[in-house]
Steps between C-alpha positions, in 0.01 A plus 500: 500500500833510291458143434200566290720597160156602337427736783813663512541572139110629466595742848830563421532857490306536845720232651825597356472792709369360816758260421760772493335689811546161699858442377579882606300458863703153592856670403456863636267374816584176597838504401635839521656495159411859330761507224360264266279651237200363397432409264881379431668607202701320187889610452343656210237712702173297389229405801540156612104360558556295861112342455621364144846399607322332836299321258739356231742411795188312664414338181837362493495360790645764750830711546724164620387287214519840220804520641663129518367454115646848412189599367548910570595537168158351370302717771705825363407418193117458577487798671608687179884529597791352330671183597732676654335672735411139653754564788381832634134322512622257727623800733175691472289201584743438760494811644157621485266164494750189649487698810154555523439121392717393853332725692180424409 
């Protein structure tokens, strides 16, 4: 279903919180990780949207090639952060969706 790009953005509201719900059930249930919020947080205290960063990161190919083409700074950007903010992406992805993309 998140491969249809037309579906998601037309839904996206409705899925971004399923999305969110899913992300929150695999850390706190399967994984026994209840610290992290969700949805994550910028250094600067603005909501991070998982679905949207899922998708850019996906678009791009996936969090190993994002990451060997040191794109975060491009997917920061996109998601309506600064370049600089490109790092601390690449840890929320990492921490919140990488782990649920091994898993599943």
């Amino acid at each position: 279903m998140l491969d249809d790009r037309e579906y998601v953005f037309k839904y996206k509201v409705d899925l971004k919180k399923k999305f969110e719900e899913m992300v929150q059930w695999f850390l706190n249930e399967y994984l026994g990780i209840n610290y992290r919020p969700i949805p994550p947080y910028s250094l600067d205290q603005r909501k991070i949207d998982l679905l949207s960063l899922y998708m850019l990161v996906e678009k791009e190919g996936g969090y190993r090639e994002v990451t060997t083409e040191n794109m975060w700074l491009i997917i920061a950007k996109d998601q309506g952060f600064e370049y600089k903010d490109g790092d601390y992406m690449r840890i929320v992805y990492a921490m919140y969706l990488d782990v649920l993309e091994y898993y599943y």
